[in-house]
N, C-alpha and C positions, 0 to 999 in steps of 0.2 A: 233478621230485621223484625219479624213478628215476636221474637221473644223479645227483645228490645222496647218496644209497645206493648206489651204484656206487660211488661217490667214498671214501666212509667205508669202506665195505667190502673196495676196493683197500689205503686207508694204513695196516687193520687186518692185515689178509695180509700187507701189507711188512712192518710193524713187527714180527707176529709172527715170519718170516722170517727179518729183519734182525739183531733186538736179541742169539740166541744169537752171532750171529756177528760185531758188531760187539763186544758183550762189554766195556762200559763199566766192569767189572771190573778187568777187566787194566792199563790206565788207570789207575784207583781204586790199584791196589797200586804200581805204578810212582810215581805221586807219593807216598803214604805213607814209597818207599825214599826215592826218590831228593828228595824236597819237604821234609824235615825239615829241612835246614839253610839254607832259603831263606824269609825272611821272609814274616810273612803279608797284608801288603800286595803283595810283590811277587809272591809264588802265585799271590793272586788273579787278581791283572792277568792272570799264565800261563793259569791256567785260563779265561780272559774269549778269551783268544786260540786258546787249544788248540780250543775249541765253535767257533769260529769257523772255523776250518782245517778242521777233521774236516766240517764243512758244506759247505765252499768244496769239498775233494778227492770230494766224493761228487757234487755237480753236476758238476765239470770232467767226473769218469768217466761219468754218465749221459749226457750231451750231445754229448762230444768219444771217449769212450772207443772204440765202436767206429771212427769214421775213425781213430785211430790201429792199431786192428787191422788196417785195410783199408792203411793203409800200410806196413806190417810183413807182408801178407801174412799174417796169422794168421787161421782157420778158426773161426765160430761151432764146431764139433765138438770141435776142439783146444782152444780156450780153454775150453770146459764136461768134457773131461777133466782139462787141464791143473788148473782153477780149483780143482776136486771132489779132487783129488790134496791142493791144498794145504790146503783146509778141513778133509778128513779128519786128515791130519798135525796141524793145530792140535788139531783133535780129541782127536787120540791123546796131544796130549801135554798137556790137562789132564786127561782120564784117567786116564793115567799121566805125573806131574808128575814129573823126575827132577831138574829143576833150577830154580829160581827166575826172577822173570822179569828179576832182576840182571845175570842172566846174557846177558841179548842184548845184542849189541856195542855198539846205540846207546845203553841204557843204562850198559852198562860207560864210555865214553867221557865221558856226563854225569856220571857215581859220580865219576870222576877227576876231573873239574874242580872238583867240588864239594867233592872233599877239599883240592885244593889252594887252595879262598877264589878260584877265578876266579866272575866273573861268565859263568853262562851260563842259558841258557834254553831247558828242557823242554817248552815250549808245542807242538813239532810236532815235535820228534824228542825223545825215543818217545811223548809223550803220545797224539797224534792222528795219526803216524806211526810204528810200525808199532803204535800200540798200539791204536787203535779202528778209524780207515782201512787195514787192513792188506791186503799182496795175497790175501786169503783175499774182501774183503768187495769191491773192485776187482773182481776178479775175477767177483763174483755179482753185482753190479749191471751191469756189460757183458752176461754171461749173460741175464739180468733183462730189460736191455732189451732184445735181440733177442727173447728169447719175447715180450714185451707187441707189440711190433711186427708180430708174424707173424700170418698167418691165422688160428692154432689158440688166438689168445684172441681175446676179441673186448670191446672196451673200448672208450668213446668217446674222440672226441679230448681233451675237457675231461678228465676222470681219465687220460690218457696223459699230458697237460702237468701236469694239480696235483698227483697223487697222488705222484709219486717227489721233487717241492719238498715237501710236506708230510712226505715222511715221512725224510726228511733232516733237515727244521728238527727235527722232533721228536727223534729219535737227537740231535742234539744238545744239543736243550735235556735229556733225560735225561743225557746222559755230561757235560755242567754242571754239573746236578744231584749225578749222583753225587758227582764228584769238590770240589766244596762241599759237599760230607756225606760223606765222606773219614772222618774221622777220627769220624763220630759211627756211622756205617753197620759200620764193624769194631769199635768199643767194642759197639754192640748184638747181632750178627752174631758178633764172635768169629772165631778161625782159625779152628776148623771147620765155622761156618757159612757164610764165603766159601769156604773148600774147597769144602763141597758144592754148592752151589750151580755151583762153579768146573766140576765135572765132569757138573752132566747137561746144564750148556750144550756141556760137551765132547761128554758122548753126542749129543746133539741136530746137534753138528756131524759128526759122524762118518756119521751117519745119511746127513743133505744130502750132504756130499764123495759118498759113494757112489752116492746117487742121482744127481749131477752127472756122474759117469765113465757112471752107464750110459744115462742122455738122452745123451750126446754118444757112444756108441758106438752106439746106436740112429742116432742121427741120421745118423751114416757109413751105418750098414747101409741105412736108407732112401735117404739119396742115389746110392746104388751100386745102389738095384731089386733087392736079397739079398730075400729074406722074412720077414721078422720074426719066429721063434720066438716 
């Protein structure tokens, strides 16, 4: 029973964690731009795929993500600077939002084709790449897992194997969700209610980025024997 409430308790901390920073929003407005000239049978089908993908890239990075650090030579300390660099940035820029999310190249590239009547497909660039799975959430779940792994939590093995599969399924049955209530979610909602909402998920990232820089500067200064102010 205790592992059971361990369990639940684990996918409620991810998800709370996770969801500002995967931001199933961002998602939501990117098909709104870029999905309106794209039938709605074959959205669907997108978005059946895009939940799909954004699931797949969040196991691969839990599972495989650190050996790929370890082969690249990348530092549990550097990837939790590096990561907290980038989520803060995300942060900051729905904060302060200077440009739409048209503007990132891989939707710029799909905007084109879609102007020109090619067939193409949003389902993992940008929908679930960089727009849900982005290196901001890559990033925290590699982080993610070497903390669950270390000494300084302490979790049984059952909720170290279920808990980061459940709460992957979950994120994406929510950014499924969303984005099939796309167009009913901003008719209720309104631009200024995804705005806001857009910017205290930003606060709320900016926050983590920052705490992320200073766990990974800690954690240099602890491996180096410095003293910890």
């Amino acid at each position: 029973m205790d592992q059971i409430i361990e369990l639940f308790t684990a996918v409620g901390l991810g998800l709370t964690l996770m969801l500002p920073l995967a931001n199933p929003l961002t998602s939501m407005t990117l098909l709104l731009s870029l999905g309106r000239h794209i039938p709605l049978q074959e959205r669907n089908k997108q978005i059946n795929q895009a939940a799909v993908y954004v699931v797949l890239i969040m196991l691969v990075t839990y599972f495989a993500g650190q050996w790929v650090m370890h082969s690249f030579g990348i530092s549990i300390p550097g990837l939790r600077i590096a990561g907290g660099l980038i989520v803060a940035f995300i942060g900051f820029t729905m904060l302060f939002p200077t440009q739409d999310n048209q503007s990132m190249p891989e939707a710029d590239a799909n905007a084109d084709a879609l102007a020109q009547r090619k067939a193409v497909n949003i389902a993992f660039v940008p929908l679930a790449l960089p727009g849900t799975a982005g290196p901001g959430t890559i990033a925290f779940i590699i982080s993610a897992t070497a903390t669950m792994q270390s000494d300084a939590v302490h979790y049984s093995t059952l909720t170290i194997i279920l808990a980061p599969i459940l709460v992957f399924l979950l994120l994406g049955v929510i950014f499924w969700i969303c984005l099939r209530s796309a167009n009913t979610i901003n008719k209720f909602l309104g631009e200024g209610g995804v705005q806001a909402i857009a910017r205290v998920m930003g606060f709320l990232l900016v926050c983590m980025g920052i705490q992320f820089v200073i766990n990974g500067i800690l954690e240099i200064i602890t491996q180096h024997g410095a003293p910890v102010i």
